[in-house]
N, C-alpha and C positions, 0 to 999 in steps of 0.2 A: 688164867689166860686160856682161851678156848683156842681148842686144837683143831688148825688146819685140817687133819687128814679124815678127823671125825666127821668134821661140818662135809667136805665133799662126799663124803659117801654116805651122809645123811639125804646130800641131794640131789646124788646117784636113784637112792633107794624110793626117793617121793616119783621121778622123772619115770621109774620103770612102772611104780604101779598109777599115774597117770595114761603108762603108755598102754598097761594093761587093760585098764576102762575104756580107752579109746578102741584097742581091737575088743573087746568086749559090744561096744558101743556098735561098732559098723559090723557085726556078725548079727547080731539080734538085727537091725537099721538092713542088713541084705536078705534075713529070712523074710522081711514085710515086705520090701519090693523085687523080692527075686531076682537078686546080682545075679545068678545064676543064666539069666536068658540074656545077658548084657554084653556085649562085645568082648575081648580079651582085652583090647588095646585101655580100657578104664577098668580093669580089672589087674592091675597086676602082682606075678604070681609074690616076687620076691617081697620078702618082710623089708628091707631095707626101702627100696621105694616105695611099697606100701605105707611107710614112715614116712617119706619126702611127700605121697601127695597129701597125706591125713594133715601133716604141717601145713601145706601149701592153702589147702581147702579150709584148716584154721585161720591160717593169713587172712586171706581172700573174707571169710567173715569180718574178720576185726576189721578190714578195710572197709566192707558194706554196712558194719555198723556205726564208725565211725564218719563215714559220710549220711549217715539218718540221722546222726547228732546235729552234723555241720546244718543239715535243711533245715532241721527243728529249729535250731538256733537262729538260722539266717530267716525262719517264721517266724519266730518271737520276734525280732530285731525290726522287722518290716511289718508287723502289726497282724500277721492274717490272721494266726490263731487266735487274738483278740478281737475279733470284728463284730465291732456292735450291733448286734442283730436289730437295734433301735432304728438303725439306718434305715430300716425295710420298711418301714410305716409311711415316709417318702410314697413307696410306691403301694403296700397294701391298702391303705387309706387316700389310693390317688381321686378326685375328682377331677372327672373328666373337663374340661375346657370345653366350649364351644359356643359358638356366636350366638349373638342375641338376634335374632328375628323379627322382623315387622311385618303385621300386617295388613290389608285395608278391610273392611266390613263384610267382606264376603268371604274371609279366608287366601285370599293372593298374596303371597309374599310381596312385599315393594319396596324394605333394605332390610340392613343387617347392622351389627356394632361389633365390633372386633379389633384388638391387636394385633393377635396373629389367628390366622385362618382355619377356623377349625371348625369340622360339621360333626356332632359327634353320633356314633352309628354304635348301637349297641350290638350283641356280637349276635343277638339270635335274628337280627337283621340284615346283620352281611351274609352278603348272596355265597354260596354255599362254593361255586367257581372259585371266588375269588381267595378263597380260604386254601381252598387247594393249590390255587397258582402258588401264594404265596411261601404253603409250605415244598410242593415241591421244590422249591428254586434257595428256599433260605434254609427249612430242617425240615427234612423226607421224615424224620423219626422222631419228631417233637411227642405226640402222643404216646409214645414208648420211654421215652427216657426219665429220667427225674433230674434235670438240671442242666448236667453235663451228657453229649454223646462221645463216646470212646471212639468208635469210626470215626465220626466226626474229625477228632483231633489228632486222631493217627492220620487222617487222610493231608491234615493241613500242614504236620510237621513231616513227613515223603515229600510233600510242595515245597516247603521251606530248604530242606537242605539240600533238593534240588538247585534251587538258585539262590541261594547263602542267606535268604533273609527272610522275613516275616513279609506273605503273601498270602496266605490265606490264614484267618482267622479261627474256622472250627467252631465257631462259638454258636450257641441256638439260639432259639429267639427267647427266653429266658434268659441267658446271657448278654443277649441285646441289648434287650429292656431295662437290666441291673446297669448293665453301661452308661446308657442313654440316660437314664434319672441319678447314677450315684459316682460313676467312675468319669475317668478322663478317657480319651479316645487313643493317647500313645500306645502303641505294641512295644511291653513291655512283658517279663515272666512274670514283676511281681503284682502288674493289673491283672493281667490273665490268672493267678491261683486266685487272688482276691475275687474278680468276675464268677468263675467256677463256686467257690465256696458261697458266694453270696445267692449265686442262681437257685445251688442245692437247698437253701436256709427257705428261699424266697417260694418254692413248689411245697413245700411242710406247709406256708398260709396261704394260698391261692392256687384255685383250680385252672388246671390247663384252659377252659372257658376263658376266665376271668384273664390271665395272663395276657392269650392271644387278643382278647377285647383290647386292652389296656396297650399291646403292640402294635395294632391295626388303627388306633386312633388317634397314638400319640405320638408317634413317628414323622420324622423332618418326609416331605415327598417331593420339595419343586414349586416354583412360583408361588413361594409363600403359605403355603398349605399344608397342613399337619394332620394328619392321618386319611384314609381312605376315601371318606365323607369329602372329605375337602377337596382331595387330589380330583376327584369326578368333576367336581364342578370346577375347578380352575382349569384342569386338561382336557377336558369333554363338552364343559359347558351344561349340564347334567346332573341329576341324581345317582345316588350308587348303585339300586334300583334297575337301573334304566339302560346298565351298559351291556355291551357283550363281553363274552370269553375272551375276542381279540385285544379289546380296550383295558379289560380286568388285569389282563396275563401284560401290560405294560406298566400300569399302576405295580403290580407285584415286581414288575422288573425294579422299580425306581428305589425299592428300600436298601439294597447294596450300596447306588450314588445317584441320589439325585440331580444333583449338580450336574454329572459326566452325561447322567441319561436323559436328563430337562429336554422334552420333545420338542419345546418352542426354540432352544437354541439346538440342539444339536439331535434333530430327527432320525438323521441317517444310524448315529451308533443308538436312538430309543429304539430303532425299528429290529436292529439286530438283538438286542436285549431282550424283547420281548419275543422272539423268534427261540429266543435260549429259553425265554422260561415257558413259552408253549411245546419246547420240545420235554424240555422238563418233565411236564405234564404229564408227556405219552409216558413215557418212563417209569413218572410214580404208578400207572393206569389210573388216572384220575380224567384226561383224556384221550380220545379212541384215537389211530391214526386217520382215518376219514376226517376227523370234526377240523385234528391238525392243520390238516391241506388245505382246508375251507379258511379255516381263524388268518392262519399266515398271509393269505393272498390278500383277505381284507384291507381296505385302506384306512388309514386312521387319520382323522377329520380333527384337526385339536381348532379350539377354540382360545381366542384372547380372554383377557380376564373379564367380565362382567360388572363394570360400575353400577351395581344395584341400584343405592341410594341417590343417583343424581340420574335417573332412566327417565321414571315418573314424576313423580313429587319431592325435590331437590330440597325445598323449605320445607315441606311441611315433614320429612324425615330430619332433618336438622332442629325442628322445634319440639318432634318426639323425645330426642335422644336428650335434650335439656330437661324436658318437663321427668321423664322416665329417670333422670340422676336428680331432680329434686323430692320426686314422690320415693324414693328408696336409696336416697342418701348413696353415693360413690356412681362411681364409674363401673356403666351400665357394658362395655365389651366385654366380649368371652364368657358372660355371667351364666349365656345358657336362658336366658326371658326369652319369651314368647310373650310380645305386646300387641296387642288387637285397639288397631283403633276407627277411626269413623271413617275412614276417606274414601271413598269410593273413586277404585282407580280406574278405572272406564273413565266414569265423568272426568276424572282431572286429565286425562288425555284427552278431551274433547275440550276441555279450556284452554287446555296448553296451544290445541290447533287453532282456538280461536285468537287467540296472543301473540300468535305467529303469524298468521294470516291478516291481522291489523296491522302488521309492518308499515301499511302505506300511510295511517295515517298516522304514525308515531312518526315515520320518515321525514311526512308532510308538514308533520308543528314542526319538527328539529328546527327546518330552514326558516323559521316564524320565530326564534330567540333573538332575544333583543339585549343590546349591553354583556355581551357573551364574554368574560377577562379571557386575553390573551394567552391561551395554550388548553383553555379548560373543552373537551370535546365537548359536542351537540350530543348528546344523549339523550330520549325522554324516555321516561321510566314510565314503569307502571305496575300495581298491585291488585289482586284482587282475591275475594272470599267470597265462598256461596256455604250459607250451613242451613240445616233440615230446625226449623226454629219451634218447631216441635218438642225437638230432645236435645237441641243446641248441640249435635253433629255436624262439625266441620267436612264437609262434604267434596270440597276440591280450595286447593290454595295457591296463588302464585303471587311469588315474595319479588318478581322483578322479570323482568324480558328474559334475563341469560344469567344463570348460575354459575356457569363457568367465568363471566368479568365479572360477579363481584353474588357473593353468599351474603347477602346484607336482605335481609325478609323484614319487606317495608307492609307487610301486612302485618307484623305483630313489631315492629321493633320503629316504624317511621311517622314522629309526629310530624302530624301536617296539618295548616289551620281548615277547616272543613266547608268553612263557607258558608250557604245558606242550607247547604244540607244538615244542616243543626237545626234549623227552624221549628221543623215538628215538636221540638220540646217545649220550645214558647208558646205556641200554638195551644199543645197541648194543654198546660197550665193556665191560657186563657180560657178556654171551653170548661175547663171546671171551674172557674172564677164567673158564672155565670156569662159569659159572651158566647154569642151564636153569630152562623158564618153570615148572618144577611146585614148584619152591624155593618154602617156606612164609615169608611172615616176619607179624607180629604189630605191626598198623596204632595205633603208639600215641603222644603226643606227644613232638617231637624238635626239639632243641636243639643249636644249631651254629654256634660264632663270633655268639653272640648275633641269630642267625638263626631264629625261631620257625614254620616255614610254617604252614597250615592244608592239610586238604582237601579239597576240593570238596565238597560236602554234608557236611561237618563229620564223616567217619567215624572214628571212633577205637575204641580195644577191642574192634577185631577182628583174623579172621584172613585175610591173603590172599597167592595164590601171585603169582609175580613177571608172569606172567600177564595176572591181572584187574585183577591194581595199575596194569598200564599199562592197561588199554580201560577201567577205572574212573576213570582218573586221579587215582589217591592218590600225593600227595606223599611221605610219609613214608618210606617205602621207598627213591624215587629218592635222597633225602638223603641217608638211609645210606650207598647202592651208590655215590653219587657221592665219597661223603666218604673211605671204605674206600678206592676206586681212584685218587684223587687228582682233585682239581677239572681240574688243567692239561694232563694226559692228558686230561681229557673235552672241553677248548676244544683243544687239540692235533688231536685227529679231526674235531671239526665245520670245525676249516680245511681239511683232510682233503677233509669232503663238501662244500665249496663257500663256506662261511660266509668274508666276505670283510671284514666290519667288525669292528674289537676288540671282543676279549670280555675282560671282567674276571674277573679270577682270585680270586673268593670264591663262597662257597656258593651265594647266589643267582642265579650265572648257571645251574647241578645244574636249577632250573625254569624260565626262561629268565627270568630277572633283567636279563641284561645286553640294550641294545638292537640289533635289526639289521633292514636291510631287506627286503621283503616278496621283494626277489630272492634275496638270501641265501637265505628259507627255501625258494625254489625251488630254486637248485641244490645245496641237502642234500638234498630229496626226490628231484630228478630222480638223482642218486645211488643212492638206495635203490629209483627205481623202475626206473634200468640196471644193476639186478643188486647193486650195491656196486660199478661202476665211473664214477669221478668224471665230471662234463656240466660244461662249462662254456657256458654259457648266450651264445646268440648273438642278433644283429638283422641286420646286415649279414654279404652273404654273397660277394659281388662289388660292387667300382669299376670301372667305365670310362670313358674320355672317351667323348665322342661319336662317336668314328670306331670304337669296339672294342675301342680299346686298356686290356688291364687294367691299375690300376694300385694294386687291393689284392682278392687275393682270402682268403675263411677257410679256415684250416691246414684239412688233410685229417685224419679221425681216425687218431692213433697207431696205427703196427702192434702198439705193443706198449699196449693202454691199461690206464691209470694206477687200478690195483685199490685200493680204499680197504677195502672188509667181503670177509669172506671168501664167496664164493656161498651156505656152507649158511646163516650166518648172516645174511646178506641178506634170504635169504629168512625166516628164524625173525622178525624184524621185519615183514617187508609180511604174512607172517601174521597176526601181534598186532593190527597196522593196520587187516586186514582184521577183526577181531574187536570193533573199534571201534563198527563198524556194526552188529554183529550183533546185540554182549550189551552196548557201550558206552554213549559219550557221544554218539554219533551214531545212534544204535538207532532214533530216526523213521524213519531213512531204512536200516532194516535189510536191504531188499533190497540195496544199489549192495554190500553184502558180495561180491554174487558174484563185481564184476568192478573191485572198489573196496575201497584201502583209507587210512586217517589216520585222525588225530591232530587233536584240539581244541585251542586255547589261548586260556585267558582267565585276564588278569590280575585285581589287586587291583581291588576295586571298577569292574570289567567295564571298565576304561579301554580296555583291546585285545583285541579278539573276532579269534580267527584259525582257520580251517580250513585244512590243509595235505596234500592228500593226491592219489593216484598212481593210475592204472588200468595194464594193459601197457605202453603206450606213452605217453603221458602222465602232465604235471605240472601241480597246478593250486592256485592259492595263494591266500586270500581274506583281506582285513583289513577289520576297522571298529570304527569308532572316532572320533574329535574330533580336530579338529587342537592344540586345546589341550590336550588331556589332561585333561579332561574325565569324572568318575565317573558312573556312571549307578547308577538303585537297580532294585531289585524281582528280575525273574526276569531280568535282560536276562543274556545269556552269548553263549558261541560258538557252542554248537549254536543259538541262536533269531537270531543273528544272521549268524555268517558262514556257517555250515553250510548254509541253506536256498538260499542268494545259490550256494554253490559248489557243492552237489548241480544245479540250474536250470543251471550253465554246464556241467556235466559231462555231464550229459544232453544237452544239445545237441553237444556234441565228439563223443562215441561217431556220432553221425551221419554225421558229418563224417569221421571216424577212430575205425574201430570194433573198431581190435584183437583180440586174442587173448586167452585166459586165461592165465593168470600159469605158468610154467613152474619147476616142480617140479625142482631140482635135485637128483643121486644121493647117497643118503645120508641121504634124510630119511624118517624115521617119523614115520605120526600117528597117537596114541593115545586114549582116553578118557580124563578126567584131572579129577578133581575139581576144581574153580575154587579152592575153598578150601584144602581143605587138600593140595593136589599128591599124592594117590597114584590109583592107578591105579581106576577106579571107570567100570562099562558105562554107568554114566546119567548120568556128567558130558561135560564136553564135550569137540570135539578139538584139541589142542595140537600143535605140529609138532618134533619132536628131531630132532637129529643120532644118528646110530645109533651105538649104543656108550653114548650118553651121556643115555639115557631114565628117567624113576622106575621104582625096582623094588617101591618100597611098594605093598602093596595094603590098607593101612588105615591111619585117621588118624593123624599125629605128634603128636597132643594125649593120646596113653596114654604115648608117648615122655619129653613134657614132663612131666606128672603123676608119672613117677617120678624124673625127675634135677631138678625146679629150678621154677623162673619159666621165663615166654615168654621175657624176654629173655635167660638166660641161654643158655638152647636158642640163640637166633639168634646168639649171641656165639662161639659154641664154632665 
């Protein structure tokens, strides 16, 4: 049995040469810091409280170690000291956001594509101001620190327990930015060590550059707009570029609260804000107090938001943004494109005025609807296209009167039956089938697959050459010539010249029975007006990202291109066209013959009023009409409807693009040539042949007829 009195004075004996190291300990520990120069009162002399504080100062340890345990532990338990640095790739590997761009042919911006609003500005592009505002007012010592500043968060916990609670944050803009992409926004201790450790991880991969780039662009700012780039043009109306010191030092106000400082709702506390961060300024000495005095007085001008895309060309950005998500698969916002396409925005503001400025006579049909159902409004619509038929560059586009009642773009999206402004393909098809314009035929009612046309001014019981039957626009002829050479040969060519929606294959597509869109009749015309070589009608012309890189541009014209009409024949049509004007359906406006030619089309009870026609270098297409389908009465037609609308745009393009006359291909003869009855005659008009194959009559074929038959046996033979 072990004895009591041993054991205690064994632990007598350990206690005293413990006690002995301990003064051992603090004699050596006072020769290195010279207790000697130290006050009496932590000096004291007696060994006995010399004992009590050595203890007490051991306490005092085991207590501050045992609370580095408690943190460690309560860091394990809340994850910090695990924090997966994996998290930070989030933001090392950030690609920046920022809107897609449109542009028209000369380089003008005219929309954008975006979810959320971002201009992205890379950093050796922000204006050098605005970098200073920013840090004076959020981290004066961001370039000095690595992460965390100590000032900083001594200054915000003095704040804090001034008024019992989390008021200011302390945190830099590295701590922001780890915020804003990884953490939640509660003020809490254990975001805030996380924040801090994750900032320090985050400065080891990215350069203070790169950081502020990445804070300056990606940050919430007000009215939808996310970093700097943005905030300019949502709050300024502007580039970033473009601002001043007073304007910049408000942007830099708004990264605290956007919300609170939003200058479109709550000007009065942006204005004070911004007044804090230009004082700022002088502070950091980033600015003078002179420049101060000047910035503050300034007024600050804010602008409403800018609806880009429905400024200018409404449709024809809405038909970008579909074509652009089918040529590169998803969804084309924020992607950062740069899309170049053909439109010249000048010109579509001068269509636009000519669209608006025909009000009277859109106004003037409305009250000319006939059988209107009960609630349905008077509305007449209208569409139109001009493209350069050159390089089938869409040039200016309108999808409808007003974009804001109804995004429906009846230039690519509205089939309507076209009328006689289809003819030119039957035509066509007849002049290569060996028929010339002086051929008589004998205008009298015709019947086909239970098909009865009418036409136009009800002509019948006459005679006319193939000619005036087109600038007259008599049906009865093209039924014939269409029926004779077969219906499906004649939709066969119009696919030919561009026509890209099905045609049906019965007699009444021969006058444009069957429906197609207002584009369709643009790339048949721009056809006939590149000679008889097929256009396929463009919008986009170049894709690139942001940096340059392409990543769709449009084919280059064929070396070998794709000949649909033969040239003389090409041109025996844009003749007739031209003839339209002169002796036709378009004879009001009988001057544009000189340097202009088309084609009317108006259907049954005036449902679709359509002009369709060509100068050298342009195409230009006009519809109107109802969107229901809709009959109108009285005199309403194409010529008083679309013709006046497309003569107004025509006239303004030649301005703009003022071409050339129409070039006369080898082998053509133009003769005198009586309208009616095709023979040769000095006082009728001129007609254009292929040589070889001109009339040799020089008097009427009505002594012809009178001896062998009837007219129609004459035209049967």
């Amino acid at each position: 049995m072990t004895n009591p009195g041993k054991k205690k004075n064994l632990l007598h004996v350990r206690s005293q040469k413990l006690w002995q190291r301990l003064k051992y300990a603090w004699a050596a520990w006072g020769e290195r810091v010279h207790t000697d120069r130290w006050p009496g009162w932590l000096l004291p002399r007696s060994g006995e409280t010399r004992k009590k504080l050595l203890l007490a100062l051991g306490a005092l340890g085991l207590v501050c170690l045992g609370t580095l345990v408690w943190i460690a532990l309560w860091l394990q338990q809340t994850g910090v000291l695990h924090l997966d640095q994996s998290r930070l790739t989030v933001i090392i590997d950030y690609k920046h956001s920022d809107n897609s761009l449109v542009f028209d042919r000369n380089g003008e911006k005219i929309g954008e594509f975006f979810s959320d609003y971002h201009v992205f500005v890379p950093y050796e592009k922000i204006p050098k101001q605005l970098i200073q505002a920013v840090l004076a007012v959020e981290d004066r010592h961001f370039f000095e620190h690595h992460g965390i500043d100590f000032r900083g968060i001594l200054r915000a916990f003095l704040a804090s327990m001034r008024s019992g609670g989390f008021t200011q944050g302390g945190s830099t803009l590295t701590q922001q930015v780890v915020r804003n992409f990884l953490l939640s926004r509660e003020k809490t201790l254990e975001r805030k060590i996380k924040e801090a450790s994750l900032a320090i991880q985050l400065e080891r991969h990215l350069s203070k550059e790169k950081i502020l780039e990445i804070y300056l662009n990606a940050l919430f700012l007000g009215q939808g707009a996310y970093g700097v780039g943005a905030a300019a043009e949502r709050h300024f109306g502007k580039p970033l570029d473009e601002l001043e010191v007073h304007e910049m030092a408000l942007i830099a106000g708004l990264f605290q609260s956007p919300s609170r400082y939003n200058p479109h709702k709550a000007p009065e506390q942006a204005k004070r804000r911004q007044k804090q961060v230009l004082k700022a300024m002088v502070q950091a000495g980033s600015l003078s107090p002179e420049a101060y005095k000047i910035a503050r007085k300034k007024n600050l001008v804010f602008k409403s938001q800018n609806q880009l895309n429905t400024t200018f060309a409404p449709y024809f950005i809405d038909a970008v943004q579909e074509q652009t998500e089918k040529l590169l698969t998803g969804d084309v916002r924020g992607r950062g494109l740069r899309i170049h396409t053909s439109l010249d925005v000048k010109f579509q503001e001068e269509v636009n005025a000519v669209i608006d400025q025909s009000s009277d006579i859109f106004n003037t049909a409305a009250t000319k609807l006939v059988n209107v159902p009960a609630g349905t409004p008077k509305i007449v619509e209208t569409a139109a296209v001009v493209l350069d038929h050159k390089s089938g560059d869409v040039l200016a586009i309108v999808g409808g009167r007003d974009y804001g009642r109804s995004q429906f773009n009846r230039v690519l999206k509205a089939k309507r039956a076209p009328g006689s402004s289809f003819k030119p393909v039957v035509y066509a098809l007849a002049l290569q089938s060996g028929m010339k314009w002086s051929d008589m035929f004998y205008v009298g009612p015709v019947v086909i697959q239970d098909y009865r046309p009418r036409n136009y001014a009800g002509e019948y019981l006459t005679e006319a050459t193939l000619y005036s039957a087109f600038y007259r626009s008599i049906n009865s002829p093209v039924i014939e010539i269409g029926y004779r050479l077969g219906t499906k040969r004649v939709i066969d060519l119009a696919r030919k010249m561009g026509v890209r929606t099905e045609l049906k294959n019965q007699a009444g597509t021969l006058l444009g029975g069957s429906e197609v869109t207002p584009m369709d009749m643009a790339a048949l015309y721009a056809t006939i007006g590149n000679g008889g070589v097929a256009v396929d009608p463009r919008m986009i012309l170049k894709i690139t990202d942001r940096d340059g890189s392409v990543l769709y541009e449009a084919p280059p014209a064929p070396k070998k291109p794709k000949r649909v009409l033969p040239e003389q024949i090409n041109y025996l049509l844009t003749d007739a066209m031209r003839a339209v004007f002169k002796y036709g359906t378009a004879n009001q406006f009988g001057e544009m013959g000189a340097f202009a030619g088309g084609k009317t089309g108006t259907t049954d009870e005036a449902k679709d009023n359509w002009f369709c026609g060509i100068t050298s270098n342009l195409t230009a297409v006009v519809w109107v009409g109802t969107d229901n389908n809709l009959a109108f009465s009285g005199t309403v037609a194409a010529n008083t409807l679309a013709l006046p609308v497309w003569a107004k745009i025509v006239n303004k393009a030649r301005h703009r693009y003022p071409g050339e006359d129409f070039v006369v291909p080898e082998g053509i003869k133009v003769l005198k040539v009586n309208p009616h009855f095709g023979y040769l005659d000095p006082s009728g008009i001129d007609m254009s042949f292929i040589e070889g194959r001109e009339p040799k009559r020089t008097e009427s074929a009505l002594s012809v007829v009178r001896e062998t038959g009837t007219f129609r046996d004459y035209l049967d033979r």
